[in-house]
C-alpha positions as CSV (number, residue, x, y, z in Angstrom):
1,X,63.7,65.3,129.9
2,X,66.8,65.6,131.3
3,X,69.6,67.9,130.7
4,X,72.6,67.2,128.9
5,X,75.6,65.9,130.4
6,X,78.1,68.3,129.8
7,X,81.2,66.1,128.4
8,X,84.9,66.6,129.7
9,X,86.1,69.6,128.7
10,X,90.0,70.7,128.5
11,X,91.7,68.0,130.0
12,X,96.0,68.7,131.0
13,X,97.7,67.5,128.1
14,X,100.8,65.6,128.5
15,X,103.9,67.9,127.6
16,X,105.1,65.2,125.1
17,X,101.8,66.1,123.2
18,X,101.9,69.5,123.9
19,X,104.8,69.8,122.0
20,X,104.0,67.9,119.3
21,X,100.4,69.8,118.6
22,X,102.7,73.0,119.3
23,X,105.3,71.8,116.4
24,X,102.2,70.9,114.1
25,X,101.0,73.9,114.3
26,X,103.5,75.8,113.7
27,X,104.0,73.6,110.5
28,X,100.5,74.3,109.3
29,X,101.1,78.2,109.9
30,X,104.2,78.1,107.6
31,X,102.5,76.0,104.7
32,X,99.5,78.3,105.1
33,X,101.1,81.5,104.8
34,X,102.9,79.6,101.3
35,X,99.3,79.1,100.1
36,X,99.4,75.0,100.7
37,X,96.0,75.4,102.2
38,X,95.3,71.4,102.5
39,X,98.3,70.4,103.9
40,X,97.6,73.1,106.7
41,X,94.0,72.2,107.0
42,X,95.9,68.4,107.7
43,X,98.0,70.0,110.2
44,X,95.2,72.3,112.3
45,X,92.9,69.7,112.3
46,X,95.0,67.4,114.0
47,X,95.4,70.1,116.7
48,X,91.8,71.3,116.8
49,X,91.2,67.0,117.5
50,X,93.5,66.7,120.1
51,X,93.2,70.3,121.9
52,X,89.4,71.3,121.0
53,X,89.6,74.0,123.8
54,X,92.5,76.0,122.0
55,X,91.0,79.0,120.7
56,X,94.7,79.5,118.6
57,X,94.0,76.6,117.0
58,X,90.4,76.6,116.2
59,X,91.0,80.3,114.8
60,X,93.3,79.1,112.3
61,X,91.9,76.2,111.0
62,X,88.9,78.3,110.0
63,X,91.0,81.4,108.7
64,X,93.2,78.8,106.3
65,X,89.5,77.3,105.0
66,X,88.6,80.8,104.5
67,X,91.8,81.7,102.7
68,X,91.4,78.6,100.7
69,X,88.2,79.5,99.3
70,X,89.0,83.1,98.3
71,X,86.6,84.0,101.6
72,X,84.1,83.4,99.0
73,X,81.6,82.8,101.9
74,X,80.3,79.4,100.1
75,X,83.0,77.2,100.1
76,X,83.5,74.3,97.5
77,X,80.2,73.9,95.1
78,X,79.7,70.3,95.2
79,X,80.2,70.2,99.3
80,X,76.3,69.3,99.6
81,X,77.2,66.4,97.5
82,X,80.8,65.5,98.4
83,X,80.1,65.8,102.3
84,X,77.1,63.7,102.2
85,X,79.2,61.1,104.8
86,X,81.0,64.0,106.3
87,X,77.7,65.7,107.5
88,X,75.4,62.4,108.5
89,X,78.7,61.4,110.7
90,X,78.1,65.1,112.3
91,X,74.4,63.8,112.7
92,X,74.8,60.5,114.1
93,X,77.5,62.1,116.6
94,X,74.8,64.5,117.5
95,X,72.3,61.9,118.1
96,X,75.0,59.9,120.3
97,X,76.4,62.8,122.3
98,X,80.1,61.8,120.8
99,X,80.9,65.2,121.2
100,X,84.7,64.6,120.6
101,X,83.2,63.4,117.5
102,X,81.0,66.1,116.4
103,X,84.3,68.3,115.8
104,X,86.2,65.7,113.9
105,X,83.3,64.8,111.4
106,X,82.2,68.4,111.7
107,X,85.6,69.3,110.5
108,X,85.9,66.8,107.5
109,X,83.1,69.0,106.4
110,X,84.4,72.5,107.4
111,X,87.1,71.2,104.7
112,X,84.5,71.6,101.9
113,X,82.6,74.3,103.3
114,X,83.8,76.2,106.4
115,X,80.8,78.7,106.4
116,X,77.9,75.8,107.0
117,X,75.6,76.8,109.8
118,X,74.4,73.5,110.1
119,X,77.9,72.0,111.1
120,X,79.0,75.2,112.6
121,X,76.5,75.2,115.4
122,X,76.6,71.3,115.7
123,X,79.9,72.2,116.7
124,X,79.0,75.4,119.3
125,X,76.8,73.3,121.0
126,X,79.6,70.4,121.2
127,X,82.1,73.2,122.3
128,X,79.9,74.1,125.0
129,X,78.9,70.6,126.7
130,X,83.3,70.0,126.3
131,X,83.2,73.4,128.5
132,X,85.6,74.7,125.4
133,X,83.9,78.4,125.9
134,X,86.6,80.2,123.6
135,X,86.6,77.6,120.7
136,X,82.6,78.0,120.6
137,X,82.9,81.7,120.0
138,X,84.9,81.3,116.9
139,X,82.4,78.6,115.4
140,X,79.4,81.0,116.0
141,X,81.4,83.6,114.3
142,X,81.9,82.1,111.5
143,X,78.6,80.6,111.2
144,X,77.4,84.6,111.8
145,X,80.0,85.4,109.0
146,X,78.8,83.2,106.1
147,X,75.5,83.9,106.5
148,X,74.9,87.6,108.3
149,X,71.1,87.1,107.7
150,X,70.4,83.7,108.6
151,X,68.0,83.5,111.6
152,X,69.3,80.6,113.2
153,X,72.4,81.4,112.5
154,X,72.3,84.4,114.2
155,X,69.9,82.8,117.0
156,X,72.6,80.3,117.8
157,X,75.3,82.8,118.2
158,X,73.2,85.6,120.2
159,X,72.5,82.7,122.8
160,X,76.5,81.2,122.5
161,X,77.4,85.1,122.9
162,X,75.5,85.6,125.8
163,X,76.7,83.0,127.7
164,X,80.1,83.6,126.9
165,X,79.5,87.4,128.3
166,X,80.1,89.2,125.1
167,X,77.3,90.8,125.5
168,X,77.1,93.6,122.6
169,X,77.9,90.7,119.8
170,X,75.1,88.6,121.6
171,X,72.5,92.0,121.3
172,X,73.6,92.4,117.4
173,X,72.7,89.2,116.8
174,X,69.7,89.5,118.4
175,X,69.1,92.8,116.2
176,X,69.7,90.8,112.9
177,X,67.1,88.1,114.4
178,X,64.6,91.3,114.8
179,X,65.4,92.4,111.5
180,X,64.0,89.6,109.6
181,X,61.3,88.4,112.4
182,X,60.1,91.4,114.2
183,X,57.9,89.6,116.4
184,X,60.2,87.1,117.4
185,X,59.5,86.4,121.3
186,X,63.0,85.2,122.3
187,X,64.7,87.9,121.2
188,X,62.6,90.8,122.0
189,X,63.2,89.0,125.7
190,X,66.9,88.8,125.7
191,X,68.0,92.0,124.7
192,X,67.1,93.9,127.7
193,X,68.4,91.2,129.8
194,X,71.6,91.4,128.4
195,X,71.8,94.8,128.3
196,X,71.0,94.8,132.2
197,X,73.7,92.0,132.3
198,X,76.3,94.5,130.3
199,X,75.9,97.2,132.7
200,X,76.5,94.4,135.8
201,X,79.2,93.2,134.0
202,X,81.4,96.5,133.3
203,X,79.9,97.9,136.5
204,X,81.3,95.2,138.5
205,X,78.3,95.9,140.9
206,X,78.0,92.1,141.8
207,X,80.6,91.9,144.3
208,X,81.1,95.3,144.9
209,X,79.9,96.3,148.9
210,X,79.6,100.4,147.6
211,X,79.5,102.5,144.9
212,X,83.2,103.6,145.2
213,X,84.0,99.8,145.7
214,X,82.4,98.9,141.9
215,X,84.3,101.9,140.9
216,X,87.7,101.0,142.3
217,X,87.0,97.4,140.7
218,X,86.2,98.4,137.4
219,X,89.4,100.2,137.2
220,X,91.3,97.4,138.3
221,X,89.7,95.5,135.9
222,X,90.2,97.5,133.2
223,X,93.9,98.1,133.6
224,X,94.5,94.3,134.3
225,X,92.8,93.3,131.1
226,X,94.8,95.8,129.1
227,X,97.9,94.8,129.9
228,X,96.9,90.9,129.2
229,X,96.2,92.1,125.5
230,X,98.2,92.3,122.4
231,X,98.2,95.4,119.8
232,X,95.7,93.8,118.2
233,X,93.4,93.3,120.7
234,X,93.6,96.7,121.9
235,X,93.2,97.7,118.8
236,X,90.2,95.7,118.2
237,X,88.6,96.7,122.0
238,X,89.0,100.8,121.1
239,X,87.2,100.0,117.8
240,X,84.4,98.2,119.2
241,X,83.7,101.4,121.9
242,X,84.4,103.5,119.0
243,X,84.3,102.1,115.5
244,X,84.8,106.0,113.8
245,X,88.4,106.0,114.9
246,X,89.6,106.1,111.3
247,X,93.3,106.1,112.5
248,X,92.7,103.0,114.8
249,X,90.7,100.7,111.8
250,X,93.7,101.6,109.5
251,X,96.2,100.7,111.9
252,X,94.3,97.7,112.3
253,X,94.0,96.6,109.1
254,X,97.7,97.1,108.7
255,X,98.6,95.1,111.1
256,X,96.5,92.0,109.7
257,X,98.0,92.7,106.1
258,X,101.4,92.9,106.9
259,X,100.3,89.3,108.4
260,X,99.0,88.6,104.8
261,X,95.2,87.9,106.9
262,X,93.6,89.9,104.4
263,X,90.0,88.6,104.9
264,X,90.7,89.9,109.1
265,X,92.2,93.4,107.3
266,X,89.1,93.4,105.4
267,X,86.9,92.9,108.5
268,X,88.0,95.7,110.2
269,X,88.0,98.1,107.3
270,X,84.4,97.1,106.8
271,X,83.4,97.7,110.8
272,X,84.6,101.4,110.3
273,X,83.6,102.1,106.4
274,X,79.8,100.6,108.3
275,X,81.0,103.5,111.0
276,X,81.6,106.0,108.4
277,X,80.4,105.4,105.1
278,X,81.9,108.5,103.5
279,X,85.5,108.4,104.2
280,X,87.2,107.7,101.3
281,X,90.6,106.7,102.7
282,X,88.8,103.5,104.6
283,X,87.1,102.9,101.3
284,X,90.8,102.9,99.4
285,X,92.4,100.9,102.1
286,X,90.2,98.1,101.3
287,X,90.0,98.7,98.0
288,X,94.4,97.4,98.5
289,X,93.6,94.9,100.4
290,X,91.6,93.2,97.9
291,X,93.9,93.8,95.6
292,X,96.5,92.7,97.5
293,X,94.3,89.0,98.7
294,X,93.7,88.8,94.4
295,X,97.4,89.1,93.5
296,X,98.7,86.3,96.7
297,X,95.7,84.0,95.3
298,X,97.0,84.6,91.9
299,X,100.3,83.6,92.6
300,X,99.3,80.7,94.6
301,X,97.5,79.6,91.1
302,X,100.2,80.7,88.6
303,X,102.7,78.0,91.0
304,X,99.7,75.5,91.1
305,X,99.4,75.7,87.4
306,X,103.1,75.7,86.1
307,X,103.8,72.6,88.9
308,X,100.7,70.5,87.9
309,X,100.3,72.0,83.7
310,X,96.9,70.3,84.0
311,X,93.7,72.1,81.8
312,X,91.7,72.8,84.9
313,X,94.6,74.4,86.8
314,X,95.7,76.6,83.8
315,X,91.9,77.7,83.7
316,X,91.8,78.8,86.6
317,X,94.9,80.7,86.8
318,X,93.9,82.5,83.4
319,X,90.4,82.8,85.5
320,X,92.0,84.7,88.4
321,X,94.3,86.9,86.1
322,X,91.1,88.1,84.3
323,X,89.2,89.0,87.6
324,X,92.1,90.2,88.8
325,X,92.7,92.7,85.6
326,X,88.7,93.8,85.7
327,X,88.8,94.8,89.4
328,X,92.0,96.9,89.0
329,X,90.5,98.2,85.9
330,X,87.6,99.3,88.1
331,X,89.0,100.9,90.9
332,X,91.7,102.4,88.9
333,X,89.1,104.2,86.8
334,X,87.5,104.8,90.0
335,X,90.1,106.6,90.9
336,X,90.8,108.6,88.0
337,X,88.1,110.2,88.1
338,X,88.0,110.8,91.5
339,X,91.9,113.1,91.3
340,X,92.0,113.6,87.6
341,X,95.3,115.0,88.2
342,X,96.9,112.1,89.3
343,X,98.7,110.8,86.5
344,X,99.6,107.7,88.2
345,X,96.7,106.6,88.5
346,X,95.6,107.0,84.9
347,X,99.1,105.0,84.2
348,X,98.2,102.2,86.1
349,X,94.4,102.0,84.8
350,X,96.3,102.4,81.0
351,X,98.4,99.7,81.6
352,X,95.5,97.0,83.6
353,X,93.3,98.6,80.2
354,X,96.5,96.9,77.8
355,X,96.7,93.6,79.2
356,X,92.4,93.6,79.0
357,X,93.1,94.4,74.9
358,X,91.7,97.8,75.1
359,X,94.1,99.4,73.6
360,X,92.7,102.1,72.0
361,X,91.7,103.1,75.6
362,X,94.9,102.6,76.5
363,X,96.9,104.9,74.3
364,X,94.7,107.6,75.2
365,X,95.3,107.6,78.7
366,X,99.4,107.0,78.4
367,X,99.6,109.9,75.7
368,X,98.1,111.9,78.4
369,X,100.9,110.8,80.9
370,X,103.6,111.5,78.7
371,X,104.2,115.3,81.2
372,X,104.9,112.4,84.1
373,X,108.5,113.1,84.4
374,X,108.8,110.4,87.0
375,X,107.4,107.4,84.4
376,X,108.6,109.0,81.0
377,X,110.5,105.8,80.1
378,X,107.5,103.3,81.3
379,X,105.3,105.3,79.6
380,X,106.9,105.4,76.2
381,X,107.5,101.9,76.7
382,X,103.9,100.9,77.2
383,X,103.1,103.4,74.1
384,X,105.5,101.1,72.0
385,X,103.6,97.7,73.1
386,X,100.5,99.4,72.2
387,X,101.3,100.2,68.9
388,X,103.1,96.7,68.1
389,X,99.3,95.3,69.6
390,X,98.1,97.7,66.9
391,X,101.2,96.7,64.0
392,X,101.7,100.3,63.6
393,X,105.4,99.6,64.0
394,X,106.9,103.2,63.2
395,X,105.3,104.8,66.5
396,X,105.8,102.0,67.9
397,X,109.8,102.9,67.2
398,X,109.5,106.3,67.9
399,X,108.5,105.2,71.8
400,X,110.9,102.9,71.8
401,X,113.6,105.5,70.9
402,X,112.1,107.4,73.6
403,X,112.0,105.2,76.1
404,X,115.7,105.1,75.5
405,X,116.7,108.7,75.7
406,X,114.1,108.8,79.3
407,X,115.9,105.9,80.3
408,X,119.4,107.9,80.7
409,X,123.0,106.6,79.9
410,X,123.2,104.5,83.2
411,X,123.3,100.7,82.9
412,X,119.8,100.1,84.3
413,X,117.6,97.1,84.0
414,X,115.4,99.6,81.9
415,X,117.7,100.9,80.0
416,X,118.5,97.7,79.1
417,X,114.9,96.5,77.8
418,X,114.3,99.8,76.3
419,X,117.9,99.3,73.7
420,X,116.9,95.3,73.6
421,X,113.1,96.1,72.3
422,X,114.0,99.2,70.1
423,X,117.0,97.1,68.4
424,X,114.9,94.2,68.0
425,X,112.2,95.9,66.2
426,X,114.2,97.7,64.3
427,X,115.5,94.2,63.0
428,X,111.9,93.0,62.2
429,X,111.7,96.3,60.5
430,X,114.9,95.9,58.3
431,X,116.1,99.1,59.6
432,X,119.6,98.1,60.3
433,X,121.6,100.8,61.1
434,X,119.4,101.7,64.0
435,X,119.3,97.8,64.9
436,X,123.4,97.9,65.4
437,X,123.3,101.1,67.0
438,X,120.7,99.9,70.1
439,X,122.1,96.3,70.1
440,X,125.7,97.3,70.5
441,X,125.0,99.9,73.2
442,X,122.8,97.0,74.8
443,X,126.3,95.0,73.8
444,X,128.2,97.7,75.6
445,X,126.7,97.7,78.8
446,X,126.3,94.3,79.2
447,X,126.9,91.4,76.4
448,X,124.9,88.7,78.4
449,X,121.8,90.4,78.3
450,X,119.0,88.3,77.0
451,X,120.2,87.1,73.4
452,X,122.1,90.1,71.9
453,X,125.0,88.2,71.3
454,X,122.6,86.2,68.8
455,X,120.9,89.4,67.7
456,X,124.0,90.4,66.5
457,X,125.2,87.7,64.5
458,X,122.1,87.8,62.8
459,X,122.3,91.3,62.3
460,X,125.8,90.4,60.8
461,X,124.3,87.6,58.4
462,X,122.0,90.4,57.4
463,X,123.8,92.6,56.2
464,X,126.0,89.4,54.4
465,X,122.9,89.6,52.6
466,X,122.1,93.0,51.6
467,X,119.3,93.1,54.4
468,X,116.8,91.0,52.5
469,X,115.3,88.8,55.3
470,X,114.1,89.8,59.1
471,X,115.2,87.8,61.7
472,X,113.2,84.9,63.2
């Protein structure tokens, strides 16, 4: 049989195009970063089509799919059904040797499922006979990704790896392949080979005439390829020598969340927590950026829901919230028990505790923070919304009135809330003397406030008629 006919692979593109993939692009990065995760797929895929070698490219259109899907490793649940077409086009492109069209049907079902070893490695292999080297690394990373104990999956990668010269991700696949076939022939072959190949590689002993001369090269090497990297990259080449660098993983991960790539931040906090399991500051960090991906896919739903009002978006914002709530409950509580001093911590797990209706659990903890000078105010505040939750409507006063006094005489934005509640209430309550003396202050500072003008004429109709009726 004979061998594949490697296809074309990056061809010059005419600057006219160039410019236009560059511009669409740089479209699909803004709407991705706004959470419009289809309309970016739209606009990468377009530039994967046209420019299949550009690594930039490629990477993106996977980390919007993965961004889209919460990273949930799976994609959409109905893509085996949905991308029925999508994936027999991939086959019949196989079959052909359309390579070109291997990665556009390949990514019509990337769209529905970007972690699909199947496609993925339809794709490698597509990559490779286009001679798009870079661009097949990315696909056998994310096939490695969504499923870390695949055997094929990792098979396909260790060999894409290898031939790309990256030779330590090549031998951990390899190890993963060992791991769940421990006979495996292929495997127990290669990674010798390209351990032998590794030390060629970094020894520079190919070309070199003399020991001093592979020396001298390797330092050459070395500094030329550090200056050709970015931070990141630098920071990603230290951590794979040395993945216990604590400092370096944080700065990492830093970097990628300030970027809002929180699946990348959570990458790197994983290669150095797998490094050194017992450091509790990695193990906080990513505890953040979880947090941090929840709340940005939270908000993407909450604008999805109000824009489209449609059953199945409001579900799944209301969804989201709840996860959300039960994971900050968890490694709040976590937390609290890990610096039982920290009375920030038990405020926040109070507060996440509230909105999960556990109220009871909730007053406990805020009566405890009550000696937090810094949240006296939000505290008595959270106390009052308690008790209201609970109708016991005199303490919930009393932390009203609190939250008042904590709140100072300036004109703040809580200072404001804290009159506006506390002379509300005491309305409901029929108490109004202490209703006209919190609204008027509120009045005082600043008549526009919410509805205290309104507040106050129905205080004023109120006491028309001797007090007998709340207000609505």
């Amino acid at each position: 049989m004979s061998a594949e006919k490697p296809a074309p692979g990056r061809q010059p593109i005419p600057p006219a195009l160039r410019r236009q993939l560059q511009a669409c692009y740089e479209k699909g990065a803004a709407v991705s970063a706004k959470g419009e995760f289809d309309y970016a797929t739209d606009m990468f895929a377009t530039c994967v089509t046209k420019d299949p070698a550009n690594v930039l490219y490629v990477k993106s259109l996977l980390s919007n799919l993965a961004k889209k899907y919460g990273n949930n490793k799976k994609g959409s649940k109905l893509a085996s059904i949905t991308g029925m077409g999508a994936k027999g086009t991939v086959k019949k492109c196989v079959v052909a040797k359309d390579w070109p069209g291997v990665l556009k049907a390949g990514i019509e079902y990337l769209k529905l499922n970007p972690w699909d070893v199947g496609t993925l490695t339809d794709m490698s292999r597509a990559c490779e006979l286009m001679q798009c080297d870079e661009a097949q690394v990315e696909y056998l990373k994310m096939a490695v990704d969504g499923s870390p104990t695949d055997i094929e999956a990792n098979r396909q990668a260790a060999r894409g790896f290898g031939r790309n010269g990256l030779f330590d991700q090549a031998v951990q696949c390899w190890l993963a392949v060992l791991k769940q076939k421990p006979e495996d022939e292929e495997a127990k072959r290669a990674i010798p080979n390209l351990q032998i190949e590794r030390t060629i590689h970094k020894g520079g002993y190919e070309q070199a005439e003399s020991t001093q001369d592979a020396r001298k090269n390797k330092i050459n090497d070395d500094d030329d390829d550090e200056a050709r990297l970015t931070p990141i990259q630098r920071l990603e080449r230290a951590i794979e020598k040395d993945p216990t660098q604590v400092e370096k993983v944080i700065e990492l991960s830093d970097m990628f969340a300030r970027e809002e790539k929180y699946s990348e931040a959570e990458r790197a906090l994983a290669i150095g927590i797998q490094a050194s399991p017992g450091d509790i500051q990695l193990r906080e960090r990513l505890e953040d950026v979880q947090i941090r991906f929840f709340r940005q896919q939270l908000e993407i739903a909450k604008k999805k829901a109000e824009a489209e009002r449609t059953p199945k978006s409001i579900e799944i914002y209301n969804r989201l919230r709840e996860e959300l709530i039960a994971k900050e409950i968890e490694i709040y509580a976590s937390r609290t028990q890990r610096y039982p001093a920290n009375l920030g911590f038990k405020f926040e797990l109070a507060t996440r505790l509230q909105k999960a209706k556990k109220i009871d659990e909730a007053i406990a903890l805020l009566q405890e923070c009550r000696s937090d000078l810094k949240r006296k105010g939000q505290v008595h505040m959270a106390l009052a919304k308690c008790f209201i939750d609970k109708k016991v409507y005199k303490l919930a006063m009393a932390n009203y009135e609190l939250a008042v006094e904590a709140a100072g005489s300036a004109g703040t934005d809580e200072k404001k809330f804290a009159l506006y509640s506390a002379g509300t209430l005491a309305v409901h309550m029929k108490d109004l003397d202490k209703a006209e003396k919190y609204l008027s202050e509120l009045a005082n500072l600043d008549y526009g406030y919410k509805d205290v003008s309104k507040w106050l004429d129905k205080l004023a109709e109120l006491r028309e008629d001797g007090g007998s009726a709340p207000a609505e």
